[in-house]
DRENMIKOL-775317 format. One record per residue (C-alpha): x, y, z; residue in one letter. Coordinates in steps of 0.1 Angstrom, whole numbers, padded with zeros to 4 digits, always signed. Example, Ala and Ser with C-alpha at 12.3 -4.5 7.8 and 13.67 -1.06 7.14 Angstrom:
2
+0123-0045+0078A+0137-0011+0071S
// end
This chain:
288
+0000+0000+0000X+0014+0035-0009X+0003+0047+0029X+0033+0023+0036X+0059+0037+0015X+0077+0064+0037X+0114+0059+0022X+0131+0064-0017X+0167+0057-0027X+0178+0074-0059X+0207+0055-0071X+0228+0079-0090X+0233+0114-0085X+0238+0130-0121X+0209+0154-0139X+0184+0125-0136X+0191+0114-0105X+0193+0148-0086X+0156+0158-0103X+0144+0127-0092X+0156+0131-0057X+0140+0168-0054X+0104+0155-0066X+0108+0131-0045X+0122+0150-0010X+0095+0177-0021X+0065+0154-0022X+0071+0144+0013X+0094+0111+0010X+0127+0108+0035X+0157+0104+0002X+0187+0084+0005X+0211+0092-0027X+0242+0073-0037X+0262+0077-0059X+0301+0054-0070X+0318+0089-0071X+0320+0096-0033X+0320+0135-0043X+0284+0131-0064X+0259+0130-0039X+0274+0167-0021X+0272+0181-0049X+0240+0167-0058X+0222+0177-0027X+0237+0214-0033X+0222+0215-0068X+0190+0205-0053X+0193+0230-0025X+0200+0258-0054X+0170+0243-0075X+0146+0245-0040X+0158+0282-0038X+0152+0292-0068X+0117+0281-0068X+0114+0302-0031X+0127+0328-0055X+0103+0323-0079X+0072+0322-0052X+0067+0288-0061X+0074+0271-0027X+0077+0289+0007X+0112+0288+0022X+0095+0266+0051X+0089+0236+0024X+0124+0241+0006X+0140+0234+0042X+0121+0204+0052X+0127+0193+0013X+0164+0198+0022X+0163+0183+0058X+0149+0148+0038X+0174+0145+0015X+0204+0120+0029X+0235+0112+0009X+0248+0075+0014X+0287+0064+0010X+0280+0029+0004X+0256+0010-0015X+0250-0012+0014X+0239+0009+0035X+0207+0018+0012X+0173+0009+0030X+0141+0022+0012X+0106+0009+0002X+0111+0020-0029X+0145+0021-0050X+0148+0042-0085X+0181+0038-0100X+0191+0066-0123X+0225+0050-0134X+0242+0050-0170X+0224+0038-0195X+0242+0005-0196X+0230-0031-0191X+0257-0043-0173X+0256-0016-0147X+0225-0019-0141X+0224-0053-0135X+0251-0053-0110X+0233-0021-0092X+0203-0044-0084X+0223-0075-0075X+0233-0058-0052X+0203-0031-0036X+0183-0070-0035X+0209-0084-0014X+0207-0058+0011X+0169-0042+0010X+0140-0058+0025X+0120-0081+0005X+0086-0057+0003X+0110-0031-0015X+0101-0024-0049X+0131-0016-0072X+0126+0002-0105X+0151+0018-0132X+0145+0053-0151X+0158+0036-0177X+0152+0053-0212X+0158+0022-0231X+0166-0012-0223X+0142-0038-0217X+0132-0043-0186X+0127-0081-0185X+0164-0077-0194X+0174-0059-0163X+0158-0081-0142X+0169-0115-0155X+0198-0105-0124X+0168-0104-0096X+0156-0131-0077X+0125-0114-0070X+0115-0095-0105X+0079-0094-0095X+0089-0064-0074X+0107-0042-0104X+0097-0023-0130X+0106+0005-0149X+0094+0041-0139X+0106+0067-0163X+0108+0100-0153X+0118+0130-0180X+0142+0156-0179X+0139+0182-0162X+0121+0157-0134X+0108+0189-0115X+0093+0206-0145X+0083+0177-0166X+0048+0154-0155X+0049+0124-0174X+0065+0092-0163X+0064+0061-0180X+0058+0027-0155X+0071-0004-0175X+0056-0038-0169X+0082-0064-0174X+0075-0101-0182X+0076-0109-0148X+0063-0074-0129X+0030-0082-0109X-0002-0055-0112X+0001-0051-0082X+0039-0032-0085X+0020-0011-0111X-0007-0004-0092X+0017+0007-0061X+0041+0029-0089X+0012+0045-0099X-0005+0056-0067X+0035+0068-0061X+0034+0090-0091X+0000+0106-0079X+0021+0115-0046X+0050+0130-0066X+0022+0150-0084X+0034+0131-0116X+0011+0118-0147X+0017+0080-0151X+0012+0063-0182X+0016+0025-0185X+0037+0008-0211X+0042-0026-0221X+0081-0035-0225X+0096-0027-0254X+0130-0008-0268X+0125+0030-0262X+0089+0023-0246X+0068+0048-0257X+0078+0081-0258X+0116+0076-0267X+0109+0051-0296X+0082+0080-0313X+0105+0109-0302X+0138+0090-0317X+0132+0103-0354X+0133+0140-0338X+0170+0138-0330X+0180+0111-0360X+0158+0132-0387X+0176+0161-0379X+0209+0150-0373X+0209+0138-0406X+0197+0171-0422X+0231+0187-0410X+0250+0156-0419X+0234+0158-0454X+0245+0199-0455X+0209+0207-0457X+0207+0231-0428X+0227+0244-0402X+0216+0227-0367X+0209+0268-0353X+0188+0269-0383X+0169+0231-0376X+0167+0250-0340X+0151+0280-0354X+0121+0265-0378X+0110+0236-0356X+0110+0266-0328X+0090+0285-0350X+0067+0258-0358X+0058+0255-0319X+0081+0232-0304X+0095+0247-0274X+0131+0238-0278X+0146+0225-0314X+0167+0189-0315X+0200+0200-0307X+0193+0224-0282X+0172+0194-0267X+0203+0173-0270X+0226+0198-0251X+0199+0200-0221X+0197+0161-0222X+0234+0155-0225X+0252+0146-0260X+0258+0110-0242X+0232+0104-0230X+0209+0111-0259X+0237+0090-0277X+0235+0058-0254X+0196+0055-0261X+0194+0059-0297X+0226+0034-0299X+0202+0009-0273X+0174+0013-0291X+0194+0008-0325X+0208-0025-0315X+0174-0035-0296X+0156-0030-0333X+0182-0054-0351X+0201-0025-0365X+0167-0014-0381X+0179+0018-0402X+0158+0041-0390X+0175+0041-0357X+0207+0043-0365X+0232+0066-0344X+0250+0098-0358X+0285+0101-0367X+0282+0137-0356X+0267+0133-0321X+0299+0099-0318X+0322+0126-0331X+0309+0155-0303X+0305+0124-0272X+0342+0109-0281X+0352+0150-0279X+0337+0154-0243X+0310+0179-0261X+0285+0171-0241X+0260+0197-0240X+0249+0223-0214X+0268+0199-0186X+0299+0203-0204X+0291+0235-0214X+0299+0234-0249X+0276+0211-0274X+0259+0217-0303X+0263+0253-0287X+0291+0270-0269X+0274+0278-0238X+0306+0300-0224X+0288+0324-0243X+0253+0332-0245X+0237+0321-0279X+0202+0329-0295X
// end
């Protein structure tokens, strides 16, 4: 029963993470955050602490719920020292790694815990084949920026009970979050439609069509609120990489999907976008 859950762990304390966390602490949850660079989770719970304020600033919040938000969050050292009812890893976007992260959150976390990945990808029946209990996992999806954006996809794996679901999705009504479910597939929903918005137009600037500032421009002008590659920076270069290159290989090498040399050529450069601040755009400097 959601009146049970009292406790979240956010495993990973990048951009996804560190939104996640905030929605989370600010919705009324106690956090726990870890992260494998011992540095990340500090710096994590600053960012959040800036992000609270600036929403004080904004009269959004009062300064009375930013400092309770704050006074939940909890940085962890060590991945065994992680207890939650609920456990949302928010790691790289790598099979492997994520594998290995629940390995080891089932060997220490109680056995009512429900673990889930924001994975933007891969499968989740093939995350869980390392659990012994993948009744209890599922995917839950949130969007960047976590704070600002309200959808979040809940994936059903082969093995995930209605009952998880039903639990993730009275969670996402306490996070003040809209929860769609998806059946498990590469990309899910909204990544596997929204695919051919990067991939279209990364091939109009590698086929000299357009500029990517002037891609920017029209689909701005057309309505969208931000164009592909000013998307990309705010994502991150890499990670916007990692999921088309998952979703790629998921699809059999299926064309349509197929990865940039541009956005390799910018990730193997450390381009990475707003994080790294210089991208698609040089954001040392202000751009239009």
């Amino acid at each position: 029963m959601i009146s049970e859950i009292k406790t979240v762990a956010v495993i990973g304390a990048g951009t996804m993470g560190q939104g996640i966390a905030q929605v989370c602490a600010a919705a009324g949850f106690q956090v726990s955050m870890f992260d494998v660079n011992p540095s990340s989770g500090n710096t994590a719970k600053a960012k959040i602490e800036a992000s609270l304020q600036s929403l004080v600033e904004k009269n959004k919040i009062s300064v009375p719920d930013k400092n309770a938000a704050v006074a939940r969050l909890h940085v962890i050292e060590k991945m065994e020292d992680v207890r939650c009812d609920i456990a949302i890893e928010a790691a790289a976007e790598n099979l492997e790694i994520k594998r290995k992260i629940f390995s080891q959150l089932e060997k220490t976390l109680p056995a009512h815990a429900v673990l889930t990945s924001n994975t933007s990808s891969i499968p989740i029946t093939q995350i869980a084949v390392a659990l012994g209990r993948p009744s209890r996992f599922a995917g839950l999806h949130f969007f960047n920026p976590a704070p600002v954006m309200k959808l979040v996809e809940i994936i059903k794996g082969a093995a995930t009970t209605e009952e998880t679901v039903i639990l993730l999705e009275e969670f996402c009504v306490k996070l003040a979050k809209q929860s769609v479910r998806t059946q498990d597939s590469p990309g899910f929903i909204v990544n596997r439609v929204a695919r051919h918005y990067y991939v279209e137009a990364l091939k109009v600037v590698e086929e000299n069509v357009a500029s990517f500032s002037t891609v920017d421009s029209l689909l701005r002008a057309t309505g969208f609120k931000m164009g592909p590659f000013e998307l990309m920076d705010l994502i991150g270069i890499d990670v916007n990489f990692a999921v088309t290159s998952s979703i790629y290989h998921a699809f059999h090498q299926d064309s349509k999907f197929r990865p940039s040399r541009i956005q390799q050529q910018k990730v193997d450069a450390g381009q990475l976008g707003r994080k790294s601040g210089q991208g698609f755009y040089d954001y040392n400097k202000q751009h239009e």
